[in-house]
ROSE-4610 file (N, C-alpha, C; in Angstrom, 1 decimal, always signed):
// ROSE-4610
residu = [X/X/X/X/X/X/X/X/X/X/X/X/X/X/X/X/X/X/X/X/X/X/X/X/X/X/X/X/X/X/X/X/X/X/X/X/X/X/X/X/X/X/X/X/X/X/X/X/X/X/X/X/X/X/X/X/X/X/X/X/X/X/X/X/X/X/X/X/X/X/X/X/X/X/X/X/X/X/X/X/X/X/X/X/X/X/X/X/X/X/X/X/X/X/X/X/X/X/X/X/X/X/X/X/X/X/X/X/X/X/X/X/X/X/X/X/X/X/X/X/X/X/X/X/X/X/X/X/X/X/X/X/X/X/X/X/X/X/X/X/X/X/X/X/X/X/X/X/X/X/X/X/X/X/X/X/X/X/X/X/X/X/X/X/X/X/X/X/X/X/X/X/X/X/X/X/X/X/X/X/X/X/X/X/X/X/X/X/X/X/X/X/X/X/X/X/X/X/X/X/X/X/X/X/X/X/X/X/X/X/X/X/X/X/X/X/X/X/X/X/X/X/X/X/X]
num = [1/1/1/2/2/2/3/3/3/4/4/4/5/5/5/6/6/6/7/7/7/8/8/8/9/9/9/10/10/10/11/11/11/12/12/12/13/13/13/14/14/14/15/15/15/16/16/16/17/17/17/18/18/18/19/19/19/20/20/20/21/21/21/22/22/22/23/23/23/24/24/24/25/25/25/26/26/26/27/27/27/28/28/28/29/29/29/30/30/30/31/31/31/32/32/32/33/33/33/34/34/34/35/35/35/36/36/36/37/37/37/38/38/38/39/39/39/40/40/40/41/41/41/42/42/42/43/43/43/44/44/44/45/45/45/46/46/46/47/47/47/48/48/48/49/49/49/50/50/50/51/51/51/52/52/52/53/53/53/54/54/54/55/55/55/56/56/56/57/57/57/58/58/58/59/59/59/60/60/60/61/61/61/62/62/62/63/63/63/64/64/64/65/65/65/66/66/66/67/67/67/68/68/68/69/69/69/70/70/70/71/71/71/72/72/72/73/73/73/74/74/74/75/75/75]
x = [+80.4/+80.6/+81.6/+82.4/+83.7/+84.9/+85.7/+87.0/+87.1/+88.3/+88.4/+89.0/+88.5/+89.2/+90.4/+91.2/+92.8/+92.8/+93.5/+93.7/+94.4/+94.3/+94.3/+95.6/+96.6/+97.4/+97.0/+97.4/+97.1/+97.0/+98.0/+97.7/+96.8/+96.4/+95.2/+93.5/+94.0/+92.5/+92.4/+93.6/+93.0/+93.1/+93.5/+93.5/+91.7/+91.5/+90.1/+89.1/+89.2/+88.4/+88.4/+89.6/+89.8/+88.9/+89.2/+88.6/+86.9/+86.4/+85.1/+84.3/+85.5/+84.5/+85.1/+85.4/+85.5/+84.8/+83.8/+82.9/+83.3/+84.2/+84.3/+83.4/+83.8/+82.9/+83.6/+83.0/+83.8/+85.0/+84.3/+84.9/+85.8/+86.1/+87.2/+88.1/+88.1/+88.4/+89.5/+88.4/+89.0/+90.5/+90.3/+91.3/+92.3/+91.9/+93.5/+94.0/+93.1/+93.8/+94.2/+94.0/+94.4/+93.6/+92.5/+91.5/+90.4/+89.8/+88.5/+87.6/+86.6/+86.1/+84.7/+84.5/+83.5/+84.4/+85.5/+86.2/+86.6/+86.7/+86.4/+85.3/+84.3/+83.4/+82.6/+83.2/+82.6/+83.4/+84.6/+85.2/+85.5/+84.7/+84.3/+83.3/+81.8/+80.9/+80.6/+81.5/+80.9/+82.2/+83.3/+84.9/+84.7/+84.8/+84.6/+83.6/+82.5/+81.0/+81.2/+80.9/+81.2/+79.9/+78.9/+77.7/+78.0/+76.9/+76.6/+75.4/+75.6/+74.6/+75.3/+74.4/+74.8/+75.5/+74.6/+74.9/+76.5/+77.0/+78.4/+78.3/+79.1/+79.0/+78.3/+78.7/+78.4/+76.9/+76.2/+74.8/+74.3/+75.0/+73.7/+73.8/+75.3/+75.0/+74.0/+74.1/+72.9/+71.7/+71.4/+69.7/+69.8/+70.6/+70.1/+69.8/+70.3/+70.2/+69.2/+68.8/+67.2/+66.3/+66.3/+65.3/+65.3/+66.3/+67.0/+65.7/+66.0/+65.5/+64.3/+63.2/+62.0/+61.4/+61.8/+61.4/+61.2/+62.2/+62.5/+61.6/+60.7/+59.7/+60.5/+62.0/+62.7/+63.1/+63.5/+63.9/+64.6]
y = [+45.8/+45.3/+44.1/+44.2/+42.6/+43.3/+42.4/+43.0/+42.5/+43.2/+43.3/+41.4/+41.4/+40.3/+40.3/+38.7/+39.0/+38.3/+39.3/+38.5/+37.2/+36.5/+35.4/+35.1/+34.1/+34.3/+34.3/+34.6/+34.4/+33.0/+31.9/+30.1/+30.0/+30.2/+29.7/+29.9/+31.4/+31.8/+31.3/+31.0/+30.0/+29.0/+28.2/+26.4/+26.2/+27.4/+27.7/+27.5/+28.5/+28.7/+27.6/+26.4/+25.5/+24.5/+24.6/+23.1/+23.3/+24.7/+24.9/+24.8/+25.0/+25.0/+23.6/+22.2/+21.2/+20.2/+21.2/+20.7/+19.9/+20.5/+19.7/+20.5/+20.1/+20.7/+21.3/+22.2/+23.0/+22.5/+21.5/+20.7/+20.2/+19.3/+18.8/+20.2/+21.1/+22.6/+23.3/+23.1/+23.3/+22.0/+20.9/+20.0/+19.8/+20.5/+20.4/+22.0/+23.2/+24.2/+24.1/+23.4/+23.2/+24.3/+24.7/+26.2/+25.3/+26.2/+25.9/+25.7/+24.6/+24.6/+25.9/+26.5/+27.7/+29.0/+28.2/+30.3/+30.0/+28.7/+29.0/+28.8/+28.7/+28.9/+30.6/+31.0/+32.8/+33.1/+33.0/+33.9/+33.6/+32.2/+32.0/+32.6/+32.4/+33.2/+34.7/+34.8/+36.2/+37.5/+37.0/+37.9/+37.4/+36.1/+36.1/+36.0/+36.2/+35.7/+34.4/+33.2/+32.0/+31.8/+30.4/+30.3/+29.5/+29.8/+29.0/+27.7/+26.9/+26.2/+24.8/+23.6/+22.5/+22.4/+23.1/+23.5/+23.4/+22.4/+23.1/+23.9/+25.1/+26.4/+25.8/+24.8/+24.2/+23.7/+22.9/+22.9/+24.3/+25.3/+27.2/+26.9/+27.4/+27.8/+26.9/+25.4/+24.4/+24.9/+25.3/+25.4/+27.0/+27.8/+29.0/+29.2/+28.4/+27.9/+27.1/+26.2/+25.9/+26.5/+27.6/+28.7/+29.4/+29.9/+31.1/+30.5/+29.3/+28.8/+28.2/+28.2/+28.0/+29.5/+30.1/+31.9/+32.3/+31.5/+32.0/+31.6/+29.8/+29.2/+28.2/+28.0/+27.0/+25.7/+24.6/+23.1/+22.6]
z = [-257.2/-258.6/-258.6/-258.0/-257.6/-258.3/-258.0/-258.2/-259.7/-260.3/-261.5/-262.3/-263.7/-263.9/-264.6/-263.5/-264.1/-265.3/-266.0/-267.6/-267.4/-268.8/-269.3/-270.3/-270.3/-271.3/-272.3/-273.4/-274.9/-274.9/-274.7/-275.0/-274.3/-272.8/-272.4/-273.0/-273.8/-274.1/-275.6/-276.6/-277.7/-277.5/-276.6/-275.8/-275.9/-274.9/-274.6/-275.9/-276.7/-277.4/-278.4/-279.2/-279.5/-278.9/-277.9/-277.2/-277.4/-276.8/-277.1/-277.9/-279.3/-281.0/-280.8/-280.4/-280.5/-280.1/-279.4/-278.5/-276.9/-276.8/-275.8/-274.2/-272.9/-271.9/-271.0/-270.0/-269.4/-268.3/-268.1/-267.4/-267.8/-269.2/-269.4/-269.7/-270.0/-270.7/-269.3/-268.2/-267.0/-266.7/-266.7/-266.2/-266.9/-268.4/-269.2/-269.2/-269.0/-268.5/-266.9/-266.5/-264.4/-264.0/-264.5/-263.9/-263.3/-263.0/-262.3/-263.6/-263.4/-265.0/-264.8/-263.4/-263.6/-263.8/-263.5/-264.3/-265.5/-265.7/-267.8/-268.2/-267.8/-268.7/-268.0/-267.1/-266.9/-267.9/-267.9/-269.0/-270.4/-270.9/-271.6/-272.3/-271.5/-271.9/-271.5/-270.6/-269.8/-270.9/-270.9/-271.8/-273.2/-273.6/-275.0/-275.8/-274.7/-275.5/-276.4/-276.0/-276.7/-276.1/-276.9/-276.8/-275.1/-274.4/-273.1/-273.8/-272.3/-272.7/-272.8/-273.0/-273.7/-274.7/-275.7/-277.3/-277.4/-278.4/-278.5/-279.8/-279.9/-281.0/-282.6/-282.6/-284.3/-284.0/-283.0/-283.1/-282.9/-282.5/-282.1/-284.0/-284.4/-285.8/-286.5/-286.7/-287.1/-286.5/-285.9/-285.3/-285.3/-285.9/-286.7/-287.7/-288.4/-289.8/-290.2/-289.4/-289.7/-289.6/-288.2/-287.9/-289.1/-289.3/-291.2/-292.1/-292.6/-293.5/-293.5/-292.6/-291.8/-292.0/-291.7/-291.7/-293.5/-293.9/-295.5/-296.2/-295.9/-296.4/-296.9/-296.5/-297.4/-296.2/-297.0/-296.2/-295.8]
């Protein structure tokens, strides 16, 4: 199963979550936290459930919200 994961400070993990609803990438996310940009975005998506993907968080909610409203019969 792997070894367990080491927690996160509290500023790193709302740095994190800030920059993500900002859209920014994991990459840049990684080089202003000094992390690896694939261990923030595992414990991005894997610890805080934050959307994966291109998508940044504000286009998922926009393109659920068209789906929402396509289902509903509205425009």
């Amino acid at each position: 199963m792997g070894r367990p994961r080491k927690p996160w400070e509290a500023d790193d993990v709302n740095r994190l979550v800030k920059m993500r609803r900002a859209g920014r990438t994991w990459r840049e996310i990684g080089a202003s936290l000094g992390k690896p940009h694939i261990s923030c975005s595992r414990y991005g998506i894997e610890v805080l459930r934050l959307p994966a993907g291109w998508a940044t968080p504000r286009e998922v909610v926009m393109a659920n919200r068209r789906k929402v409203s396509g289902q509903c019969g509205l425009s």
